[in-house]
Backbone as a chain_set.jsonl record, in Angstrom:
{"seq": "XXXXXXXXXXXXXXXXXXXXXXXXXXXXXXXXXXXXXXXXXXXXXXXXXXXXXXXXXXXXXXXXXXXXXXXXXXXXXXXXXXXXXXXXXXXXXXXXXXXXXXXX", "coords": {"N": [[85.494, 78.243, 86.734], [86.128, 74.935, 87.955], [84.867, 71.765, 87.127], [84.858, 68.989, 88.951], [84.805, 65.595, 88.789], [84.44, 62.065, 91.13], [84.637, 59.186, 92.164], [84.396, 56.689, 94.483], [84.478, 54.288, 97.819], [81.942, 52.83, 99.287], [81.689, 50.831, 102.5], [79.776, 48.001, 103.18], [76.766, 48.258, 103.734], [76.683, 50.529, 105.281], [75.182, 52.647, 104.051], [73.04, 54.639, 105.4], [74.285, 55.443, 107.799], [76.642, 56.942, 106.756], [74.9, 58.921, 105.338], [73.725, 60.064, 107.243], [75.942, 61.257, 108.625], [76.525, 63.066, 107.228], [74.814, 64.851, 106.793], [75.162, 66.254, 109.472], [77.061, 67.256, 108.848], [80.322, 68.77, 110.14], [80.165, 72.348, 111.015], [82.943, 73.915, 110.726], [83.717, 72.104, 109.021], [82.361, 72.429, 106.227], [83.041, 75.485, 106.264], [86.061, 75.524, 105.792], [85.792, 74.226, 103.489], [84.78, 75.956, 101.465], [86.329, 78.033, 101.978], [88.683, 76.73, 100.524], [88.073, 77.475, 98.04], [85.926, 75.625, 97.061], [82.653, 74.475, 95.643], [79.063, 74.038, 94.904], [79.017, 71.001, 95.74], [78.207, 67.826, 95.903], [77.534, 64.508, 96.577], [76.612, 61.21, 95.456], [74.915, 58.181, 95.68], [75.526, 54.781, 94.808], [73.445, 51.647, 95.555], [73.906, 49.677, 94.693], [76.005, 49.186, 93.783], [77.551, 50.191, 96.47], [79.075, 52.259, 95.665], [80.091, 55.622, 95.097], [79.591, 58.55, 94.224], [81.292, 61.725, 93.374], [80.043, 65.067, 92.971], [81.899, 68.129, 92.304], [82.883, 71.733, 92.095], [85.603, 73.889, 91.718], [87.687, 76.081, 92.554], [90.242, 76.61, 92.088], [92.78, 74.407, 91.031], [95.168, 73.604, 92.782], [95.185, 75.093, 95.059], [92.754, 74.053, 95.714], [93.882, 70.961, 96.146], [95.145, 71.791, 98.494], [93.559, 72.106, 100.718], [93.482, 69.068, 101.695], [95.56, 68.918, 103.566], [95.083, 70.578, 105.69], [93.69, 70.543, 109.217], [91.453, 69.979, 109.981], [90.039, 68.68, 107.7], [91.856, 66.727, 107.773], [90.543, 65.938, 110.193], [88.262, 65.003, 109.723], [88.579, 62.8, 107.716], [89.336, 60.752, 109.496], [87.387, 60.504, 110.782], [85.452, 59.369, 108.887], [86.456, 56.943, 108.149], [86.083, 54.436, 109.186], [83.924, 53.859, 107.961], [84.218, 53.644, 105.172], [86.358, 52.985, 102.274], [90.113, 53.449, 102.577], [93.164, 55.449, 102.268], [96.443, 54.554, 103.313], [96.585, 57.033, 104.679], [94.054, 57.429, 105.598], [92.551, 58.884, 103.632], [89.963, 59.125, 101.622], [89.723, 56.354, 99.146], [90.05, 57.29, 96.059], [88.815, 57.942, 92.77], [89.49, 59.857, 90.277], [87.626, 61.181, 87.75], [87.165, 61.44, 84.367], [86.085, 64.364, 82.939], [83.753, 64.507, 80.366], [81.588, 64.926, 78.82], [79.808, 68.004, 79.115], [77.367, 70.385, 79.635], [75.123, 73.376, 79.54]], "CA": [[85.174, 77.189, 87.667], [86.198, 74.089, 87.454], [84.223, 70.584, 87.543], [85.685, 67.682, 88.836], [84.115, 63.896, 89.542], [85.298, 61.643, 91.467], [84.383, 57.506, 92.754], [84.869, 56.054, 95.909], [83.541, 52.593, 97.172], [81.279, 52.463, 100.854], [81.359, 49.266, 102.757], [78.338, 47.561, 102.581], [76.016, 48.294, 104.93], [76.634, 52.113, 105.957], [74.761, 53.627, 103.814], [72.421, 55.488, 106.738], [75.413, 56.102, 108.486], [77.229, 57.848, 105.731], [74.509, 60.07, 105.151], [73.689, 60.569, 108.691], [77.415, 61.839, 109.508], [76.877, 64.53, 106.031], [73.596, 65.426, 107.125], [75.288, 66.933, 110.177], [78.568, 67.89, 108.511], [80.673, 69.995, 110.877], [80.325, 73.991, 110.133], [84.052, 74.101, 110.361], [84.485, 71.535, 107.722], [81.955, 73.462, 105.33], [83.857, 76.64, 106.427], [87.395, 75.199, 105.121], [85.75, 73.593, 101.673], [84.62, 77.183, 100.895], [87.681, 78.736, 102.054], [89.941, 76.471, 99.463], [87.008, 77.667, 96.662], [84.632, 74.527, 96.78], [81.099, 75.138, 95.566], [78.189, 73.248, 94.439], [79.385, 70.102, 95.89], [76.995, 66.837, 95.584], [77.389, 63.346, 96.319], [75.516, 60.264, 94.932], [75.469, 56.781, 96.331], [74.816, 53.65, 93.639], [73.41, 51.218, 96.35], [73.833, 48.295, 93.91], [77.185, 48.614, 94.301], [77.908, 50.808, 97.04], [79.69, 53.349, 94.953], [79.924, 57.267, 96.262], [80.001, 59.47, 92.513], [81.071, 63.053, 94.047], [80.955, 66.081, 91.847], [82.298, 69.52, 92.907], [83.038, 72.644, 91.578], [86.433, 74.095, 92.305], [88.246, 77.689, 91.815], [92.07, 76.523, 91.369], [93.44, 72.931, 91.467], [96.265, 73.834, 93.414], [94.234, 75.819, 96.25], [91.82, 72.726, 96.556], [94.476, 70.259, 96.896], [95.925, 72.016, 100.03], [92.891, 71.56, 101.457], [93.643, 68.049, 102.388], [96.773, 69.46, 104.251], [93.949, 71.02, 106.785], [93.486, 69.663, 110.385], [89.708, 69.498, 109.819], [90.128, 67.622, 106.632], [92.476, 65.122, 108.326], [89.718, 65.202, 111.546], [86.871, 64.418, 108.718], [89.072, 61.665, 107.144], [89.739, 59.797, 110.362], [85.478, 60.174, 111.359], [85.03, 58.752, 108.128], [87.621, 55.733, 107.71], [85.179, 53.527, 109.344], [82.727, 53.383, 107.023], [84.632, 53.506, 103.891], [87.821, 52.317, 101.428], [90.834, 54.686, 102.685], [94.328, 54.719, 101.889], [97.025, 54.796, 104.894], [96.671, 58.298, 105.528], [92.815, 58.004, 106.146], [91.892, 59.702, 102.755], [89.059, 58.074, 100.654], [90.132, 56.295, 98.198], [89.013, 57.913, 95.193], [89.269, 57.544, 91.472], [89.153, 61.15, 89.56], [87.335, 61.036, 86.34], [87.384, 62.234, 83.243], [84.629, 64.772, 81.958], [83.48, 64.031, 78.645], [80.485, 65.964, 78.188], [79.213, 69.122, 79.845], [76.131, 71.273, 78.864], [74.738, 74.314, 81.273]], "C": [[85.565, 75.85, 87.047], [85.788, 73.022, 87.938], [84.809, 69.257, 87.599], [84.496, 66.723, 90.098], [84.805, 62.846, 90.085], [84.551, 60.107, 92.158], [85.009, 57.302, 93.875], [83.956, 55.499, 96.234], [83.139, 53.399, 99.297], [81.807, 51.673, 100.954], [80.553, 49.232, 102.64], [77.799, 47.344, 104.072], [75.606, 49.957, 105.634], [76.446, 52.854, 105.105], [73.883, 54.873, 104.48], [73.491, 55.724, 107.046], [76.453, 57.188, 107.72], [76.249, 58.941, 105.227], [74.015, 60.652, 106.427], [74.631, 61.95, 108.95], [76.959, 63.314, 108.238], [75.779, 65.593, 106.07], [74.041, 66.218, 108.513], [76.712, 67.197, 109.924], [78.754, 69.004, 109.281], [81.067, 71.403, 110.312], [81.568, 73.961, 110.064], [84.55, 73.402, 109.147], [83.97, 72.311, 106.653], [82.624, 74.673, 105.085], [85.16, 76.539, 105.301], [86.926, 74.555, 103.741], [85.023, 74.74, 101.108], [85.701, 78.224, 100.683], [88.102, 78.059, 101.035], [89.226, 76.235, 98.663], [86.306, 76.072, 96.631], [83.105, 74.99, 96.385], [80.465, 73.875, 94.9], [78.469, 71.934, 94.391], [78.157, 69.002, 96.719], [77.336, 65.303, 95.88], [76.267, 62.339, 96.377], [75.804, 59.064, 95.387], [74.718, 55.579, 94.982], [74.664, 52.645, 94.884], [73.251, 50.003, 96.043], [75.337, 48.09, 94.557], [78.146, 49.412, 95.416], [79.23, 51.855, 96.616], [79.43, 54.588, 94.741], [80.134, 57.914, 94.998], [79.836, 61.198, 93.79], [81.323, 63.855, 93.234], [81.196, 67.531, 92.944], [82.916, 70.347, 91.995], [84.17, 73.63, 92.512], [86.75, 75.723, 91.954], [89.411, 76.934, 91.311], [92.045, 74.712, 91.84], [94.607, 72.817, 92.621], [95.976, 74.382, 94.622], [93.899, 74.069, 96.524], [92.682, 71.236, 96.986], [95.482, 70.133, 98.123], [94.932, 71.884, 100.586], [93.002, 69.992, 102.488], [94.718, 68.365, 103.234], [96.17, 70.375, 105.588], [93.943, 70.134, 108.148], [92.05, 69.44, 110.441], [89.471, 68.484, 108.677], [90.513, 66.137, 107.385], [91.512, 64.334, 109.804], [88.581, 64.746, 110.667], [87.196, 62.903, 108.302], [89.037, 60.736, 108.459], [88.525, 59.887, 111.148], [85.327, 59.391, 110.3], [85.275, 57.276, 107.537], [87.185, 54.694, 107.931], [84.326, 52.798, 108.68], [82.827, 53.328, 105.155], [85.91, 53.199, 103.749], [88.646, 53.665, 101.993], [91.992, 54.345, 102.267], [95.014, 55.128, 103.335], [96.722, 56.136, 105.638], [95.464, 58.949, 105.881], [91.918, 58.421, 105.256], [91.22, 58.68, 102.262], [89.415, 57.978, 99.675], [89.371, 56.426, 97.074], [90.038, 58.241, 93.707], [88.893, 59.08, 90.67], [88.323, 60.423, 87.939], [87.114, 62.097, 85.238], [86.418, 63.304, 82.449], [84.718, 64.506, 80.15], [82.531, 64.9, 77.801], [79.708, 67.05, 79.44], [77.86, 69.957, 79.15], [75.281, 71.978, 80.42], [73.223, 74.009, 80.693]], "O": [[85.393, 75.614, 85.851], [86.075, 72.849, 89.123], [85.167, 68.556, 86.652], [83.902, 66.856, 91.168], [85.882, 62.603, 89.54], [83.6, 60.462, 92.855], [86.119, 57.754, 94.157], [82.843, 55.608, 95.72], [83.786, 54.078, 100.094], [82.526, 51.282, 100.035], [79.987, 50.149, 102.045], [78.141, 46.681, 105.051], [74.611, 50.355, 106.24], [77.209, 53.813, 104.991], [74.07, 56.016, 104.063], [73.902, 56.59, 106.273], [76.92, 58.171, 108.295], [76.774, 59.908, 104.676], [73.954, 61.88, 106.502], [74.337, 63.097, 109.284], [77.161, 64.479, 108.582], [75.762, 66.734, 105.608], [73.147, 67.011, 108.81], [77.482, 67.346, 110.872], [77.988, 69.965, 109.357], [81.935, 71.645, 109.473], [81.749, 73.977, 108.846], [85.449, 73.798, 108.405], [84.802, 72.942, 105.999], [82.847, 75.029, 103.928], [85.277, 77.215, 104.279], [87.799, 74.394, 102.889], [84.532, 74.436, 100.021], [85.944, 78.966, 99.731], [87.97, 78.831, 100.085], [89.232, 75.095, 98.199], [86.54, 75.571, 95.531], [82.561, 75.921, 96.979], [81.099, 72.918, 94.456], [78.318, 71.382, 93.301], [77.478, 69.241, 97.718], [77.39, 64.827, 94.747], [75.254, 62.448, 97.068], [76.997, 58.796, 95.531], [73.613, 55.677, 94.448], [75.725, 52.598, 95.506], [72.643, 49.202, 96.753], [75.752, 47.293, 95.399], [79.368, 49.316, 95.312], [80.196, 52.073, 97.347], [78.394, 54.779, 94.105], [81.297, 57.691, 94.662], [78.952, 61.605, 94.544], [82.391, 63.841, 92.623], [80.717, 67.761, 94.054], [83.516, 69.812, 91.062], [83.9, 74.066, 93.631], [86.08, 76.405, 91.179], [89.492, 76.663, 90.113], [91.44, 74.094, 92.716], [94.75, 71.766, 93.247], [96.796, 73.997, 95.455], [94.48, 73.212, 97.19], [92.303, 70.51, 97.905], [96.185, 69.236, 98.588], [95.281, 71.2, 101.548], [92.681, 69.88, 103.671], [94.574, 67.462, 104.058], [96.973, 70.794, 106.421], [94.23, 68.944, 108.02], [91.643, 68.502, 111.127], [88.709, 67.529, 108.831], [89.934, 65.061, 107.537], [91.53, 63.207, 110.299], [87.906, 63.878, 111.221], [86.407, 61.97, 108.451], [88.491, 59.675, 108.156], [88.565, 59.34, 112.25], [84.942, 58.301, 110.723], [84.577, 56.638, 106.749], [87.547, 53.757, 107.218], [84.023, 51.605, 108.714], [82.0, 53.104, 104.271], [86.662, 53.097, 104.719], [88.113, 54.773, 101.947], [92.182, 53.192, 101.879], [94.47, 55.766, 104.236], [96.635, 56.297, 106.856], [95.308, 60.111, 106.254], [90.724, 58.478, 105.55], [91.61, 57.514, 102.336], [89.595, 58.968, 98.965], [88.27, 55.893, 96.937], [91.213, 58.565, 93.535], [87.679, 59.25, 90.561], [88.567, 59.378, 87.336], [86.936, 63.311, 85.336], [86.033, 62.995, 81.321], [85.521, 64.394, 79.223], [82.601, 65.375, 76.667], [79.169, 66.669, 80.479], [77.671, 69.888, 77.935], [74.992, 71.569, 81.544], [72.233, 74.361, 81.335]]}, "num_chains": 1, "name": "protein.A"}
């Protein structure tokens, strides 16, 4: 398995609304982030500075980044574009990071 973290900024103001929309995440999107191996996937909001820390737990790197290549992905991205930083094609812009330290 593999653990990857990742940053991305809110606007300011939609925090309710951003957990609203995840609190009724569509079964098809859950469906397709299991299908391209997703698991134990978590996000955190810093509401100082409206900053989204997401971790997830992947099978392959190469699987999970066809995921975005999905028509449910791209219908998630363009519900979500509203209320957060995207880049042209809708996706959240998002900063990978580096693990450093792990412990089970």
């Amino acid at each position: 398995m593999i653990r990857k973290g990742t940053i991305m900024k809110l606007y300011k103001g939609f925090e309710d609304e951003y957990q609203r929309r995840h609190s009724q995440i569509w079964p098809e999107m859950v469906d397709m982030l299991h299908e391209y191996g997703a698991r134990n996937y978590s996000i955190f909001l810093d509401k100082k500075t409206d900053t989204l820390f997401g971790y997830i737990e992947i099978e392959d790197e190469e699987k999970w980044n066809r995921s975005a290549e999905t028509k449910i992905c791209r219908k998630w991205w363009n519900y979500m574009k509203d209320i957060m930083e995207t880049n042209p094609d809708n996706s959240p812009v998002s900063v990978d990071l580096k693990e450093v330290f792990h412990m089970d």
